[in-house]
C-alpha positions in Angstrom: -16.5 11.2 -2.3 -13.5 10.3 -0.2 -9.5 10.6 0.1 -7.4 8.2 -0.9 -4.7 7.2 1.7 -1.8 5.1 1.3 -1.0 2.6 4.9 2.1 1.4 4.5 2.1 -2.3 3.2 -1.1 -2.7 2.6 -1.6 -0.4 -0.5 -4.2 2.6 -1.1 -7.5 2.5 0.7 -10.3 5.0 0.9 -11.6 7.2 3.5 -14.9 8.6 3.3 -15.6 12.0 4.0 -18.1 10.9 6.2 -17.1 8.3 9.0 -18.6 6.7 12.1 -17.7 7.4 15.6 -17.6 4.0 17.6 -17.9 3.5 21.3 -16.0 0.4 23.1 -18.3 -1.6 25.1 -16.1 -2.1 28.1 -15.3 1.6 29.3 -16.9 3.6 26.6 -13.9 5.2 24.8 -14.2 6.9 21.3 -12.9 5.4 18.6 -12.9 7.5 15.3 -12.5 5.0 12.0 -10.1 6.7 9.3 -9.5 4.4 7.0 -9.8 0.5 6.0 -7.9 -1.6 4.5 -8.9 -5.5 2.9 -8.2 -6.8 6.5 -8.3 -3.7 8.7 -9.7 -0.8 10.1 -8.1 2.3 11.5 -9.0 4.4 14.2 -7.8 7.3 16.1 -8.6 6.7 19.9 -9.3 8.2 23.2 -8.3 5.0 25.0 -6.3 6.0 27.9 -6.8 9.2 28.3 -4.1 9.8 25.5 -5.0 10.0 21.7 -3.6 7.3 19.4 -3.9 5.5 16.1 -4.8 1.5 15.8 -5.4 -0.9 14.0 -8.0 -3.8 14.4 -8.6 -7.3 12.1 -12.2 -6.8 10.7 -13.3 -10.0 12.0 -11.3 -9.3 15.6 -13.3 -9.8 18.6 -12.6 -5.9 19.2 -13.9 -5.2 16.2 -17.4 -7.4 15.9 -18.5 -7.7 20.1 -15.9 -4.9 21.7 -17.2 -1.8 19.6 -20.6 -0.4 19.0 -21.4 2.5 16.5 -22.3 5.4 18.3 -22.8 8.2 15.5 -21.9 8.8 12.0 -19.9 12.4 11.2 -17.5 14.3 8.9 -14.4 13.1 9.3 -13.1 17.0 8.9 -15.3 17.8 11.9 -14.3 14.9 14.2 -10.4 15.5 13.5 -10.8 18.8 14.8 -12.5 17.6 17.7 -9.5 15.8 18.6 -7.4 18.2 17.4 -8.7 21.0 19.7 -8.9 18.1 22.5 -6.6 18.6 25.8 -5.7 15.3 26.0 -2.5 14.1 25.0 -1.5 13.4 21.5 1.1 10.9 20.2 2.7 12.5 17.3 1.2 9.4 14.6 -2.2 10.9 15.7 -1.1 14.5 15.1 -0.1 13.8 11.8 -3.0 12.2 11.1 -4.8 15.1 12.2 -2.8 17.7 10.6 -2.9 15.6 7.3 -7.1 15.3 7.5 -7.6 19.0 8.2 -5.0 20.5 6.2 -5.1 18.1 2.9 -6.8 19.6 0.0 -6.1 17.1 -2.1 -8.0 13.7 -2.4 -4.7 11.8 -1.4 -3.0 12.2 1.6 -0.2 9.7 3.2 -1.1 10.1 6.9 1.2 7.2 8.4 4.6 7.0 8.6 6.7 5.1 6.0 6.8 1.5 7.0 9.1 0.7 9.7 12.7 -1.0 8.6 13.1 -4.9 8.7 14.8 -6.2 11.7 18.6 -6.7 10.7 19.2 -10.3 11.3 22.1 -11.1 13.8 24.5 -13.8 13.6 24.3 -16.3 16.2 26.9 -17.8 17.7 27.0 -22.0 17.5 27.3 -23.5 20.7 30.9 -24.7 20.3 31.5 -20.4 19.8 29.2 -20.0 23.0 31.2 -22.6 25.0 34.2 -20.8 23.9 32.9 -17.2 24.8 31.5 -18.2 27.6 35.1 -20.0 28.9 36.6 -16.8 28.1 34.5 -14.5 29.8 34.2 -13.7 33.3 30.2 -12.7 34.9 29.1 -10.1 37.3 28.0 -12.5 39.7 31.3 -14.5 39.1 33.1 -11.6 39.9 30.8 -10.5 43.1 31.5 -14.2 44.4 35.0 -14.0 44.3 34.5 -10.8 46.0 32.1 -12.2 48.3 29.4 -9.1 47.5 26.1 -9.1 46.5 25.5 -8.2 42.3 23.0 -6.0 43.3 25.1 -3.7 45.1 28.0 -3.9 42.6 25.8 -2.6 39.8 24.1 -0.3 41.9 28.1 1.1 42.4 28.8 0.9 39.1 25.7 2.7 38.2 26.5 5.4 40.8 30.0 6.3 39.0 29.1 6.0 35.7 31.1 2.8 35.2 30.3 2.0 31.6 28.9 -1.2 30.5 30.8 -3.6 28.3 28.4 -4.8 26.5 24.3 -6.1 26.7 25.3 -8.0 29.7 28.1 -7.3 33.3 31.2 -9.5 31.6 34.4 -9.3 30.9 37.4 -11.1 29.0 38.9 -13.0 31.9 42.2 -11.3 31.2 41.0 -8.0 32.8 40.1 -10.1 36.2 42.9 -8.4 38.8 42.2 -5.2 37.4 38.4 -5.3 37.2 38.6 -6.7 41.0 40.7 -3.3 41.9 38.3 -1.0 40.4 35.0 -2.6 42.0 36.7 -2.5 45.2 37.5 0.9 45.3 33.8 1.5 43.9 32.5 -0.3 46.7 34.7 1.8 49.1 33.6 5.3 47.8 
């Protein structure tokens, strides 16, 4: 008998009531296997000292020479093992937990839905770069017309909450004279 469990992208698999408890060769840490699927096995882990869920290729190194079967248990009886364990827990693993010892039904979901795609961004041609880049003025443009070091400009800017225009320190070149006053009074406070 076992419980049916759906992973995310990879379509039902089942876990048996009864599991095996591995040990890794290199620092002897538990691992707990809680499901399979066609290419991979699933463990909950005391790597770390925190308890996690992961996933390993069936024919992964980890898997054939970095794990060795220590004993063979209910899976009920392990999961409140590391259930009632003080280390700490990331909240995948106490769902997994939670969904093992309180499921009394024979299918339980116990990951997460699968994450969302990456959006994909537009990039920018390199005649739009030139352009953006001709338009645009740098932190460590601006610190050497300044003649300061970027470091201590951000570490200013930081300091007063200056907010950041965007993923990088730069600006349209048409705010240079009053982007020059503001640093220099942030550098004087």
């Amino acid at each position: 008998m076992g419980l049916l469990v759906d992973f995310p992208a990879k379509g039902v698999c089942r876990v048996h009531l009864q599991t095996f408890v591995f040990v890794s060769v290199v620092g002897r840490y538990s691992y707990l296997r809680v499901g399979e699927t066609d290419r991979s096995y699933y463990y909950l882990t005391l790597h770390n000292g925190i308890i996690d869920m992961e996933h390993h290729g069936k024919q992964s190194d980890f898997v054939t020479r970095g794990l060795k079967a220590h004993s063979k248990c209910d899976l009920r009886h392990a999961a409140r093992i590391y259930m009632d364990s003080t280390l700490a827990k990331t909240d995948k693993a106490i769902e997994i937990l939670d969904a093992i010892l309180l499921s009394n039904q024979d299918r339980i979901n116990f990951l997460p839905d699968q994450p969302k795609e990456r959006e994909k961004r537009e990039r920018l041609t390199k005649i739009e770069k030139s352009k953006l880049k001709a338009n645009t003025i740098s932190l460590e443009q601006l610190c050497e017309k300044l003649d300061v070091e970027p470091s201590r400009v951000r570490a200013a800017f930081r300091r007063h909450n200056f907010e950041k225009p965007g993923a990088r320190w730069q600006w349209p070149k048409s705010q240079l004279t009053e982007l020059l006053a503001k640093v220099k009074n942030l550098l004087k406070s």
